[in-house]
VEXVO-869844 format. One record per residue (C-alpha): x, y, z. Coordinates in Angstrom, 1 decimal. Layout:
residues N
<<X, Y, Z>>
...
END
This chain:
residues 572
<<7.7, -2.1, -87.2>>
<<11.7, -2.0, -87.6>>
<<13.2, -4.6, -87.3>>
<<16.1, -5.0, -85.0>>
<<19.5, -6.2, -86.6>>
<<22.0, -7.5, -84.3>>
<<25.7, -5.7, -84.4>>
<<28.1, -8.3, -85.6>>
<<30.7, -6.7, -83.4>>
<<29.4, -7.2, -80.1>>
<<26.6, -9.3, -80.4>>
<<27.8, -12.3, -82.9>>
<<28.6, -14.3, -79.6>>
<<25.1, -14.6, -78.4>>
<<23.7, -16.1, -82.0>>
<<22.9, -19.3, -82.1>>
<<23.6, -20.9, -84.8>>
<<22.7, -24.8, -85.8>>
<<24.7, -28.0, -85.4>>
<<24.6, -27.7, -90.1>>
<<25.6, -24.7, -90.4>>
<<28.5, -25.0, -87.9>>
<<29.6, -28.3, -89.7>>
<<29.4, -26.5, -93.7>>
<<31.1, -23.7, -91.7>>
<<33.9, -26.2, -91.5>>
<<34.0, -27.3, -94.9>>
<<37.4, -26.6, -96.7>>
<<35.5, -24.9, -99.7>>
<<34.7, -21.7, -97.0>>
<<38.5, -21.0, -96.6>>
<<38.2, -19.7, -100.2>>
<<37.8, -16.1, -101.2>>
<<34.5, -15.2, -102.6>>
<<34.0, -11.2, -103.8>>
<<30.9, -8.8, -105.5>>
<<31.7, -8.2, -109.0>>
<<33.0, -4.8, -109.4>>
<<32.9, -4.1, -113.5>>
<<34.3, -0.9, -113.0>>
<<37.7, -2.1, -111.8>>
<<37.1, -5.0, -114.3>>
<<36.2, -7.7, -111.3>>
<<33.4, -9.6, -113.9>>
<<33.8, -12.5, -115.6>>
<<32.6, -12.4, -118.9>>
<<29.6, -9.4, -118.4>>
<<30.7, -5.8, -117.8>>
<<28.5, -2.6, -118.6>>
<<31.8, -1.7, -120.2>>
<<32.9, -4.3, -122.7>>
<<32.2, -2.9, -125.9>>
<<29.8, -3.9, -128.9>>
<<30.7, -5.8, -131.7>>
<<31.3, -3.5, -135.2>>
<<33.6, -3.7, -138.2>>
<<34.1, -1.5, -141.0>>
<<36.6, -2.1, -143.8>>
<<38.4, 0.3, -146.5>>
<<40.8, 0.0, -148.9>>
<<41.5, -3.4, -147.2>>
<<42.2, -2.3, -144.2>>
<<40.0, -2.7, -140.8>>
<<39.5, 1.4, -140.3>>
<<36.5, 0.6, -137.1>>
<<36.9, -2.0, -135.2>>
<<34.4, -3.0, -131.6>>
<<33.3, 0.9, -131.7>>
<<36.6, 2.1, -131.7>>
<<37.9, 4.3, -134.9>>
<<41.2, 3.9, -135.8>>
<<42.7, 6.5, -135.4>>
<<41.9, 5.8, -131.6>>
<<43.2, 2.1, -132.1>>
<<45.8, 1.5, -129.2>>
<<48.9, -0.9, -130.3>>
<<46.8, -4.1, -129.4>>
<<44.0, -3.1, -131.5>>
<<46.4, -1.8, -134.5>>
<<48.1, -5.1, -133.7>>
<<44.6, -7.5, -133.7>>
<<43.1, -5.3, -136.6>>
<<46.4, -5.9, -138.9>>
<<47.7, -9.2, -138.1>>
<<44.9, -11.4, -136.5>>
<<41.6, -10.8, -138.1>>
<<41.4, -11.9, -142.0>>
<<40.1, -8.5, -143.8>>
<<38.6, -10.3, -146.8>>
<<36.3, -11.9, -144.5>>
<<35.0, -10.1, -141.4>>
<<32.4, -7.9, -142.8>>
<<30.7, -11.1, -143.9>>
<<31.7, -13.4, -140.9>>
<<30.6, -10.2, -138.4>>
<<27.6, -10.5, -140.0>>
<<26.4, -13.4, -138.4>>
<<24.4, -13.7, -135.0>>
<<26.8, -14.3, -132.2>>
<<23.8, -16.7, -131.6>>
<<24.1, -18.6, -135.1>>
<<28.2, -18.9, -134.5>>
<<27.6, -20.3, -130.8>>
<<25.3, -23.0, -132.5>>
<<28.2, -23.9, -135.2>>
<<30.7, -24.7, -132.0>>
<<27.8, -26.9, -131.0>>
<<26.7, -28.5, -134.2>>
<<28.0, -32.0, -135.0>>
<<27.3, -31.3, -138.3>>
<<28.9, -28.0, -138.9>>
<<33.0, -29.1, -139.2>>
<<35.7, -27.6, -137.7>>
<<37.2, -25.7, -141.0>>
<<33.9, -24.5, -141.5>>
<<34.1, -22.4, -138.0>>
<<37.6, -21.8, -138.2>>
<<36.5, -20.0, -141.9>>
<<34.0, -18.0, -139.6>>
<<36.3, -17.5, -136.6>>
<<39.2, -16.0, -138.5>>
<<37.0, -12.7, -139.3>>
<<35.6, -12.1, -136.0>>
<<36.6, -9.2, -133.8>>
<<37.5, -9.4, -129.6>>
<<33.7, -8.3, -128.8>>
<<32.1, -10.5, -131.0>>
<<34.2, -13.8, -130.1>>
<<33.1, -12.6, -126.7>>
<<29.4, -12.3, -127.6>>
<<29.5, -15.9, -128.8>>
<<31.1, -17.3, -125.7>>
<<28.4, -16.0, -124.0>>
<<25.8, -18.0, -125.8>>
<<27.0, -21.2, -124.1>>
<<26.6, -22.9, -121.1>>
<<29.4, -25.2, -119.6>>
<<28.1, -28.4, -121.1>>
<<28.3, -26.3, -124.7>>
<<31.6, -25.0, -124.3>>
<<32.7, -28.6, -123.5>>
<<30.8, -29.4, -126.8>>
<<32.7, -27.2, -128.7>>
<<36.2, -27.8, -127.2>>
<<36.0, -31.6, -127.9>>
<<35.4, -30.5, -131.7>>
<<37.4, -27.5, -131.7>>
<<40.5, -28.7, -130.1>>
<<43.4, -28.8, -132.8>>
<<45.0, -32.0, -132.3>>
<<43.1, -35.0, -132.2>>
<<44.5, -37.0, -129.3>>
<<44.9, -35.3, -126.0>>
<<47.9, -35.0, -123.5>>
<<49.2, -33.8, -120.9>>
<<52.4, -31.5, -119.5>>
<<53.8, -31.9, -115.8>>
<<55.3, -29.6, -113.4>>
<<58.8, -31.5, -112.1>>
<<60.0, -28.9, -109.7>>
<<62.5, -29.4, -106.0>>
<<61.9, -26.7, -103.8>>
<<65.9, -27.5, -103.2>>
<<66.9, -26.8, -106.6>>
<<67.5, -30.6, -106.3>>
<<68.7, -32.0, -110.1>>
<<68.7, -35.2, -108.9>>
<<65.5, -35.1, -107.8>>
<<63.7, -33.4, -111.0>>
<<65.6, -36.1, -113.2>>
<<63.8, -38.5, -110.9>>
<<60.2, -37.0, -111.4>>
<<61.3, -36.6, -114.8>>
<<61.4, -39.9, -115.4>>
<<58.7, -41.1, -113.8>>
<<56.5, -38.5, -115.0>>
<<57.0, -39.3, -119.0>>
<<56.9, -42.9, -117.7>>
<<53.4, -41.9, -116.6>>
<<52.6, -40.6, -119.9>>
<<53.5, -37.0, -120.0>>
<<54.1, -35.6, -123.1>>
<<56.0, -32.2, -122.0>>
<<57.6, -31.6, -118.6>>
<<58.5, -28.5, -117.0>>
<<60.7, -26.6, -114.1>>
<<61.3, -24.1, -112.5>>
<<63.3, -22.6, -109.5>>
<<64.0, -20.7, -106.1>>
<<67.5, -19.8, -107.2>>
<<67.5, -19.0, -111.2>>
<<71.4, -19.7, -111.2>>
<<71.2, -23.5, -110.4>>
<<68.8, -23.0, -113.4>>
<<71.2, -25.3, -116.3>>
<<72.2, -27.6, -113.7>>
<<68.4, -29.0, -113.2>>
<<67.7, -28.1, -116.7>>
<<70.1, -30.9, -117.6>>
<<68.9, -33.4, -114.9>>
<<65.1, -32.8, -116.5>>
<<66.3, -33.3, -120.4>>
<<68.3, -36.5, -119.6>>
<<65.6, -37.8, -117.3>>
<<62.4, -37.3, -119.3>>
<<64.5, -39.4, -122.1>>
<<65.2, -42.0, -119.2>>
<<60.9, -42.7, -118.6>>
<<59.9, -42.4, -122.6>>
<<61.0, -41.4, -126.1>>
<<60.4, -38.1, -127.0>>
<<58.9, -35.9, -124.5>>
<<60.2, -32.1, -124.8>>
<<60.9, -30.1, -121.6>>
<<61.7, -26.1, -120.9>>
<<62.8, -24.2, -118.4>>
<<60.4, -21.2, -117.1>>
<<63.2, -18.1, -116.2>>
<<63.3, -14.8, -117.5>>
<<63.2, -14.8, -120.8>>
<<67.3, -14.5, -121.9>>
<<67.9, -17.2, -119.9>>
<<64.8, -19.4, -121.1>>
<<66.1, -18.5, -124.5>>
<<69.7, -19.2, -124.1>>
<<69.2, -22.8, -122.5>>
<<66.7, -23.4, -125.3>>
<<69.3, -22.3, -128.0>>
<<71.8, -24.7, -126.9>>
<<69.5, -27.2, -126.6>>
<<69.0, -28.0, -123.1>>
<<65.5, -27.7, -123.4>>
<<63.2, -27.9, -126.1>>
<<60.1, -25.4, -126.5>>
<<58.9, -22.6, -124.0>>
<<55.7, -21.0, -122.9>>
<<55.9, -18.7, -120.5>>
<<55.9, -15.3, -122.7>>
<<53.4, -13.7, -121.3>>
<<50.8, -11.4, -123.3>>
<<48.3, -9.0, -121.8>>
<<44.9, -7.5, -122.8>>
<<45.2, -4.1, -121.9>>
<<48.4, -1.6, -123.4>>
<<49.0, -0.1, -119.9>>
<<50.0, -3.7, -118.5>>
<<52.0, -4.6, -121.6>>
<<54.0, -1.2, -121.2>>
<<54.4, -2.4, -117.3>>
<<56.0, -5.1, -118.9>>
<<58.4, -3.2, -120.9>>
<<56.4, -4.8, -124.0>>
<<54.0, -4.5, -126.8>>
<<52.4, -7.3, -129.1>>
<<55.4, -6.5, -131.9>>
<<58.0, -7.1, -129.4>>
<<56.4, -10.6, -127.9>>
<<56.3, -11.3, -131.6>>
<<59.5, -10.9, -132.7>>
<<61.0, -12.8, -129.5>>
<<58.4, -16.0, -130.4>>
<<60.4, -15.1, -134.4>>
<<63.8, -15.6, -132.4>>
<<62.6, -19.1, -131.0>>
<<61.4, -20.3, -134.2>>
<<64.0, -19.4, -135.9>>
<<66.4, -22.1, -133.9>>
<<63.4, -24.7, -134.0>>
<<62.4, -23.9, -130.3>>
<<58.6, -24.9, -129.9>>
<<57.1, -22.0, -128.1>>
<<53.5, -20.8, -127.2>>
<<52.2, -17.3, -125.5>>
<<50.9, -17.4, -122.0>>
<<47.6, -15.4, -121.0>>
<<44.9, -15.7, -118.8>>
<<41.8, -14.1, -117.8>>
<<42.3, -11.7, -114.2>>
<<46.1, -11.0, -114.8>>
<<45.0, -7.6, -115.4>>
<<43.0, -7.0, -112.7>>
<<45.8, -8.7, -110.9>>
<<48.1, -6.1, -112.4>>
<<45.7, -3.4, -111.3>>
<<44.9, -1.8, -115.2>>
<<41.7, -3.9, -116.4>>
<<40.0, -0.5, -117.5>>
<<36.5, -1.3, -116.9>>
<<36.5, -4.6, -118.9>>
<<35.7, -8.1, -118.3>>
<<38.5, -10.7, -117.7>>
<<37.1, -12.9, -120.8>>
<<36.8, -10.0, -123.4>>
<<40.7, -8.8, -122.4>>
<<42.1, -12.6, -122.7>>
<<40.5, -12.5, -126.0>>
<<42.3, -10.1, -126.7>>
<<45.1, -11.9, -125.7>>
<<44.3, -15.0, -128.2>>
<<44.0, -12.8, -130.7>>
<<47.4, -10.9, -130.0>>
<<48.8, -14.7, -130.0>>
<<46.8, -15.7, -133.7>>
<<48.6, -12.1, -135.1>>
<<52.0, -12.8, -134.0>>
<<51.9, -16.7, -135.8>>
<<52.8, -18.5, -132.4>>
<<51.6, -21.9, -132.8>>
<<49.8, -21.9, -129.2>>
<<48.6, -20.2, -126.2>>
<<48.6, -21.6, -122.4>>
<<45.8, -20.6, -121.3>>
<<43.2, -21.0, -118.9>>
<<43.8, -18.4, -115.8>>
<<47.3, -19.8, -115.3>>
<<48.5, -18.1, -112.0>>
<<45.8, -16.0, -111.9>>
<<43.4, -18.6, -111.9>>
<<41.9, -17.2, -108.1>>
<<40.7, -14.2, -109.6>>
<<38.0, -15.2, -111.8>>
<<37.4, -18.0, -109.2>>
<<36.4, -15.7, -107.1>>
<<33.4, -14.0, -109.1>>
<<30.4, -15.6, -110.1>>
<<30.7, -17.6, -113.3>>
<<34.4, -17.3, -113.4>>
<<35.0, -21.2, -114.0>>
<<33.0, -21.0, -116.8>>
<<35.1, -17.9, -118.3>>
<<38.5, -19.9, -118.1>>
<<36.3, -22.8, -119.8>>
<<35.5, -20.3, -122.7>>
<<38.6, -18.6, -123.2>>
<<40.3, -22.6, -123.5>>
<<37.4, -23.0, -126.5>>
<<38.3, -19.8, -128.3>>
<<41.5, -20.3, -128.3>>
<<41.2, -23.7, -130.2>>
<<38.3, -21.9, -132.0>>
<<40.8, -19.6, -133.4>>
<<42.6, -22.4, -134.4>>
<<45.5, -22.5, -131.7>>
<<47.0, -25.1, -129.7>>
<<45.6, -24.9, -125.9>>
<<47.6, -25.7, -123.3>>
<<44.4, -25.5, -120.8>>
<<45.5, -24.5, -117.2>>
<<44.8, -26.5, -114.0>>
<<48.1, -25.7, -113.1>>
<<47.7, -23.8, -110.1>>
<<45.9, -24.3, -106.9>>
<<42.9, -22.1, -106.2>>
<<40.9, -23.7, -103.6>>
<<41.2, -25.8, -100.6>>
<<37.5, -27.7, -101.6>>
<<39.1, -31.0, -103.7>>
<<35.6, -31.2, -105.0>>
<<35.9, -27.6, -106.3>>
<<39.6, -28.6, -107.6>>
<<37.9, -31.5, -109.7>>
<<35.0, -29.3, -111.1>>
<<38.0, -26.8, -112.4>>
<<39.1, -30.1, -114.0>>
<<36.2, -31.4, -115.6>>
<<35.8, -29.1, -118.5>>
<<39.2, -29.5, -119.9>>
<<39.3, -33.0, -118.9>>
<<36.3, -34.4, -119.9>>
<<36.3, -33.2, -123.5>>
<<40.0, -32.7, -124.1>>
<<42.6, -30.2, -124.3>>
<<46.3, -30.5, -126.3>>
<<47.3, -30.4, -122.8>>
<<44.7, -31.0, -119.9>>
<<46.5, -29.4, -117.4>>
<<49.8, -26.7, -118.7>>
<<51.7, -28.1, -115.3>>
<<50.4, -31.3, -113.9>>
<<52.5, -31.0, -110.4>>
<<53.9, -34.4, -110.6>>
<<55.7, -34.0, -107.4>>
<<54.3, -33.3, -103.8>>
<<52.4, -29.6, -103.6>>
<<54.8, -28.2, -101.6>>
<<57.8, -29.3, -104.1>>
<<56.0, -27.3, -106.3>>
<<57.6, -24.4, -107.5>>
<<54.9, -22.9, -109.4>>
<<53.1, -21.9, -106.3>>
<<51.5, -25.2, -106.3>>
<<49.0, -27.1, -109.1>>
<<45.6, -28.1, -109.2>>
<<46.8, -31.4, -109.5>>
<<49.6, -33.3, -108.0>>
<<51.6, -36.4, -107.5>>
<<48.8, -37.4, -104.6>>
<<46.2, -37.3, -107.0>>
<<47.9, -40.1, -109.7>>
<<45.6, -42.8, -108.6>>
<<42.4, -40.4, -108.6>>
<<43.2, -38.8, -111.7>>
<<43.4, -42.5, -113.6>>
<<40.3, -43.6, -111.9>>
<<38.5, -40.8, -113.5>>
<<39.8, -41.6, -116.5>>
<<39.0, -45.3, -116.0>>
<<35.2, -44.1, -115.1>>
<<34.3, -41.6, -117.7>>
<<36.6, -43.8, -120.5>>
<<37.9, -40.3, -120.9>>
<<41.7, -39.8, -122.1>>
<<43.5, -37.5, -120.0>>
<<47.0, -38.6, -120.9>>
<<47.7, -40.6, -117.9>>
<<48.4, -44.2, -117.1>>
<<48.8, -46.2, -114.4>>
<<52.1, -48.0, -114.3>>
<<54.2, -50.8, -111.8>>
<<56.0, -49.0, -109.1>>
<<58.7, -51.9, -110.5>>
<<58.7, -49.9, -113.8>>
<<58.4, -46.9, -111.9>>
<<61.7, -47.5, -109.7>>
<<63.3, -48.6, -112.4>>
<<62.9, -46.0, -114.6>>
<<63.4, -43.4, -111.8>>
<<67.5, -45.4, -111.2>>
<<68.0, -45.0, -114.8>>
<<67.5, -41.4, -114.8>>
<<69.7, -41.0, -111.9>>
<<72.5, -42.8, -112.7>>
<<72.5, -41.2, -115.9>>
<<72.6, -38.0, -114.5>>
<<75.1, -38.9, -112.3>>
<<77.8, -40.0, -115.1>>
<<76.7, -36.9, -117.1>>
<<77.9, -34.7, -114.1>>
<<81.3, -37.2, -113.5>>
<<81.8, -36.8, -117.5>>
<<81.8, -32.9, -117.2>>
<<83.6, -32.7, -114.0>>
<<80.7, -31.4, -112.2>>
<<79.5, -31.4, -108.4>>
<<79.5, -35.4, -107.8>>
<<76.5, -37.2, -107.1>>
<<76.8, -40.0, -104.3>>
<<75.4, -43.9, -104.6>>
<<74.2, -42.8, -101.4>>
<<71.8, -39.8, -102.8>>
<<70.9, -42.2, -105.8>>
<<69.6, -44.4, -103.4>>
<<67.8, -41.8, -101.5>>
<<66.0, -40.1, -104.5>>
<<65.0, -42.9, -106.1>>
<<62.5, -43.9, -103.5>>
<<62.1, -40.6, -102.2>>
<<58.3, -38.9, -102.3>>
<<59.6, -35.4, -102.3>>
<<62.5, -32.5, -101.2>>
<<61.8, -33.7, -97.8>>
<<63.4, -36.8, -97.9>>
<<66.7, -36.1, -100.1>>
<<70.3, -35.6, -98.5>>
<<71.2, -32.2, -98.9>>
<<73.6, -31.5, -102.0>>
<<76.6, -28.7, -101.5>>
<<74.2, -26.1, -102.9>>
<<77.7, -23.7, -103.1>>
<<79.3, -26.0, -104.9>>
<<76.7, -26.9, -107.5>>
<<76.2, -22.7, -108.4>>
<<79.8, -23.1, -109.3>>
<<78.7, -25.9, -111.3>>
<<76.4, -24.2, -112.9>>
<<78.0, -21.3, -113.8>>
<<80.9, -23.8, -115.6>>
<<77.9, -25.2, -117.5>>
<<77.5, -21.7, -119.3>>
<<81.1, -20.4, -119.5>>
<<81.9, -23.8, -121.1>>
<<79.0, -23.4, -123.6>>
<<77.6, -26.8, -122.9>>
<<74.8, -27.6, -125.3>>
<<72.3, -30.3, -125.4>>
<<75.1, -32.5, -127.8>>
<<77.4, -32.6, -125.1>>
<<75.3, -33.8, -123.1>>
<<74.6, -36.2, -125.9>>
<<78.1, -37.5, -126.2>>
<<78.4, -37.8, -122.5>>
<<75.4, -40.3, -122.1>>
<<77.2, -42.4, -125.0>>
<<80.4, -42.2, -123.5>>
<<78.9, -43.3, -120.0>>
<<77.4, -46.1, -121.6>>
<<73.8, -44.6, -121.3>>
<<73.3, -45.4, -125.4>>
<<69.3, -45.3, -125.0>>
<<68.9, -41.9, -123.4>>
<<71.6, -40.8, -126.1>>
<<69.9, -42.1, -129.0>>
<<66.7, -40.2, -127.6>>
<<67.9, -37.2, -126.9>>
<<69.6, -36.8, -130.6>>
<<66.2, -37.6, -132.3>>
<<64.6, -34.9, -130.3>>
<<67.3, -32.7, -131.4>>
<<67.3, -33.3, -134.6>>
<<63.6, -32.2, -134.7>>
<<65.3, -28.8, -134.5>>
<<66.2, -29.1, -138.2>>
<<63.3, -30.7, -139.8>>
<<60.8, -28.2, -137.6>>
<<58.0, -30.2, -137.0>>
<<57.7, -29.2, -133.5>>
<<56.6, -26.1, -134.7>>
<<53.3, -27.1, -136.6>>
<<50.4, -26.7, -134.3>>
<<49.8, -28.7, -131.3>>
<<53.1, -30.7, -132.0>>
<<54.4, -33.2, -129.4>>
<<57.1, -35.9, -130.1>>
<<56.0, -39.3, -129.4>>
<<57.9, -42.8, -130.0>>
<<56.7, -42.8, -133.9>>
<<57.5, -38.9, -134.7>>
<<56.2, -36.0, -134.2>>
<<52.5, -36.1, -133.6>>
<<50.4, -32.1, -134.3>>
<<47.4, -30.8, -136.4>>
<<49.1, -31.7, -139.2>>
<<49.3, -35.2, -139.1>>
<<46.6, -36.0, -136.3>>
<<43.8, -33.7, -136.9>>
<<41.0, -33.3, -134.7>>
<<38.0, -35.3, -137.0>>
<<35.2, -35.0, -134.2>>
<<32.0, -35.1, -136.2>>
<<29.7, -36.3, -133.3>>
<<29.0, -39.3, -131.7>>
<<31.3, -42.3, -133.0>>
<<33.9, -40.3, -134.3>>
<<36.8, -38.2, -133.2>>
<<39.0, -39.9, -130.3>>
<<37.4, -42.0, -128.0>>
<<39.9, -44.5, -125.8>>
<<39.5, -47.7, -127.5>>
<<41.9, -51.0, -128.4>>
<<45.4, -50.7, -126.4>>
<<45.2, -47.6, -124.7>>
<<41.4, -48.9, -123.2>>
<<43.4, -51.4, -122.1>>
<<46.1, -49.4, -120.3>>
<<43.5, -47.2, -118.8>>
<<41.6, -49.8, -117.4>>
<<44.5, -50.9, -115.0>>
<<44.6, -48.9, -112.1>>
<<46.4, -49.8, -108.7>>
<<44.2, -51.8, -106.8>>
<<41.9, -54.2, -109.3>>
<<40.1, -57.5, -108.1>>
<<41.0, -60.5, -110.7>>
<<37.8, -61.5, -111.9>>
<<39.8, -65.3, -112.6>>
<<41.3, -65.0, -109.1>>
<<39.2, -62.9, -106.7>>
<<42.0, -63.4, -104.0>>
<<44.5, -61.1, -106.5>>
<<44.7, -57.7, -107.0>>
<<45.7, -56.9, -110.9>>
<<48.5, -54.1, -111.3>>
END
């Protein structure tokens, strides 16, 4: 007998459907997109029919077959992977290996992080990928904590106004590298108020701590230019892509991406690549592939052009491979094989994906749990809809969660909890410094009254409008007068604003000795802290970093504690 299926166009109003599955009907996490996986318009994770097998061949020296593909049919990322990323003295013998075998060094306590990276640094794109695909969640977790370059973690923070505000992002400034931060970030709605609030977020990430660096994400001449004055201090938004057609969309190829990350350098600009698994299925030119096997690609591009670091992790693209089955676990495995490769990982969570918070924290967990160089690449530390980067995984409401998760799991995400006293205070600073920065230059003025208002402020919402006219003009002075980062500099001295002054030279001078550009490098109070000088030494359990002694301590103070001497106090 045939059974009879009910027309969901005219008949879906007289199903009855259950009081449960009306109620999971409601739950947040169904607002989400969900598709099939479509391999031949490269909409699969980390498993399509088309990613090619793993191969080498060498001659002469030189990688002549390379993932089935001759060269002589090598398009500029493979020429580019096969000459400058892949070691030729050792991939016949490194390829030789199971992907199997390799996936159980990433896991292996015993087997130490040079001796993968010795093994790593001859394998192709396929055969990274074949490895990846011999781990679960819990074993790329394994590997990353092992893997990851540096051996303490941090974290980086979107401080964005959707006003273009500068008073405002040297507020968050503050109070984000007050909060422990270790890099901040802008961006904005209108690029030309761009060295206005790049300003405002240099002189207020000096006003919470000592050291943290911030950029700027613009097109790249202007990220460049503010970076080579020294208004900001490293970049990361060069974006690299796994397939040639969406390079040459970009106007780009791996050599040129290269020789722009040799222009930052060369002025002691700390810079890393951005990729991310789905941007080119997002672009429309995946080819077949799957979004891992292309971002390896892209890590690989990144190892051959010597940039110190990738952001990776999805980025802006991050609801692409959320939407396919096992895409999670991709971004999770392209953050490992970057650091597997021996990169610095700047490990996503930066942009909003899903409207279930328990889906938003599960993203979290495998960067966060194990450790990243930087847990999330854009921490929204102001409200979501300040957030200029179409909004974070993460944000300023989720301070007090994030440190309790810490607190549970004794986990080190680079957060603290800190007084709102300290947290006011610090916030004033920063404004008041800003505000004789801008009287020092003959800039737009900045009112008591705003000072006031910002200070305490949550978000854009609550500012007083600025002259938005009048600060473009501003802005446009800033360039034309060719203030750089020591004007800015003298002006805090002059103002009487000696501390910020004295901070902001040290970072500069960082530009000469070029520490910022060894791997994983962030500046901290005592210097500059990398993979140089802090090396992961994770060699199972009771070794690497663990939170212990002081920064236990700090972790363990959260908002709202009981006082175990006086059960009538809360503890802050």
């Amino acid at each position: 007998m045939t059974a009879v299926v009910p027309n969901p166009v005219t008949e879906t109003a007289t199903v009855r459907h259950s009081l449960r599955t009306q109620a999971l009907e409601a739950r947040p996490v169904n607002l989400d997109g969900f598709v099939e996986e479509w391999p031949e318009v490269g909409m699969v994770a980390m498993d399509s029919p088309f990613d090619p097998q793993p191969s080498v061949r060498v001659e002469n020296g030189l990688i002549v077959e390379m993932d089935g593909t001759a060269r002589a049919d090598f398009d500029s990322i493979d020429q580019f992977i096969a000459d400058k990323a892949i070691d030729v003295e050792t991939t016949e013998q490194s390829m030789a290996i199971p992907a199997a075998e390799i996936a159980g060094m990433l896991v292996d306590p015993g087997v130490t992080r040079d001796e993968v990276l010795a093994v790593t640094k001859g394998l192709t794109p396929a055969k990274l990928l074949a490895v990846a695909k011999n781990l679960n969640i819990v074993e790329i977790m394994m590997g990353m904590q092992k893997m990851r370059a540096r051996r303490t973690p941090a974290n980086q923070a979107h401080c964005t106004s959707a006003r273009d505000n500068p008073l405002q992002v040297a507020c968050e400034a503050a109070e984000a590298t007050l909060r422990g931060f270790a890099e901040v970030e802008t961006t904005l709605g209108v690029v030309r108020y761009a060295p206005l609030v790049a300003m405002a977020q240099a002189i207020g990430s000096q006003a919470g701590a000592e050291g943290p660096q911030t950029q700027c994400a613009l097109e790249e001449a202007t990220e460049l230019d503010l970076g080579m004055r020294g208004i900001t201090g490293y970049a990361e938004t060069i974006s690299v892509y796994g397939t040639e057609p969406v390079f040459v969309d970009g106007d780009d190829t791996p050599w040129s991406k290269a020789f722009l990350a040799a222009a930052y350098a060369s002025r002691g600009i700390k810079m890393r690549f951005t990729s991310g698994t789905g941007s080119e299925v997002q672009m429309g030119n995946a080819q077949g592939k799957s979004m891992l096997y292309l971002e390896i690609r892209c890590i690989l591009v990144t190892k051959g052009a010597g940039v110190q670091g990738l952001q990776n992790g999805s980025i802006s693209c991050i609801g692409v491979p959320g939407a396919v089955p096992g895409g999670i676990r991709a971004v999770a495995a392209e953050n490992l094989i970057a650091s597997a490769v021996d990169l610095e990982c700047a490990s996503g969570n930066d942009q909003s994906f899903s409207h279930s918070p328990m889906r938003r924290t599960a993203r979290l967990m495998p960067q966060m749990m194990p450790g990243t160089d930087f847990v999330c690449s854009g921490y929204s530390a102001v409200p979501n809809y300040d957030n200029m980067f179409a909004g974070s995984n993460v944000d300023s409401d989720d301070f007090d969660d994030f440190n309790t998760i810490q607190r549970d799991l004794q986990i080190d995400g680079g957060l603290r909890h800190v007084k709102e006293s300290e947290i006011l205070a610090a916030r004033t600073r920063a404004a008041e410094a800003l505000q004789a920065v801008f009287r020092y230059l003959d800039l737009p003025p900045i009112t008591d009254n705003e000072i006031e208002t910002a200070v305490y402020a949550n978000g854009s919402q609550d500012l007083i409008p600025r002259d938005v006219l009048e600060d473009l003009k501003g802005a446009q002075q800033v360039m034309d007068r060719n203030v750089t980062g020591l004007d800015l500099v003298k002006a805090l001295e002059a103002s009487g604003f000696s501390d910020i002054a004295e901070r902001m030279l040290s970072s500069l001078r960082q530009r000469v000795s070029g520490d910022l550009l060894q791997t994983s490098a962030i500046l901290t109070k005592g210097g500059p802290l990398s993979a140089i000088n802090d090396a992961n030494d994770y060699a199972g359990p009771g070794t690497g970093y663990r939170p212990s002694g002081a920064r236990w301590e700090e972790m363990k103070r959260l908002r709202h504690v009981t006082s175990a001497s006086n059960p009538e106090a809360e503890v802050e």
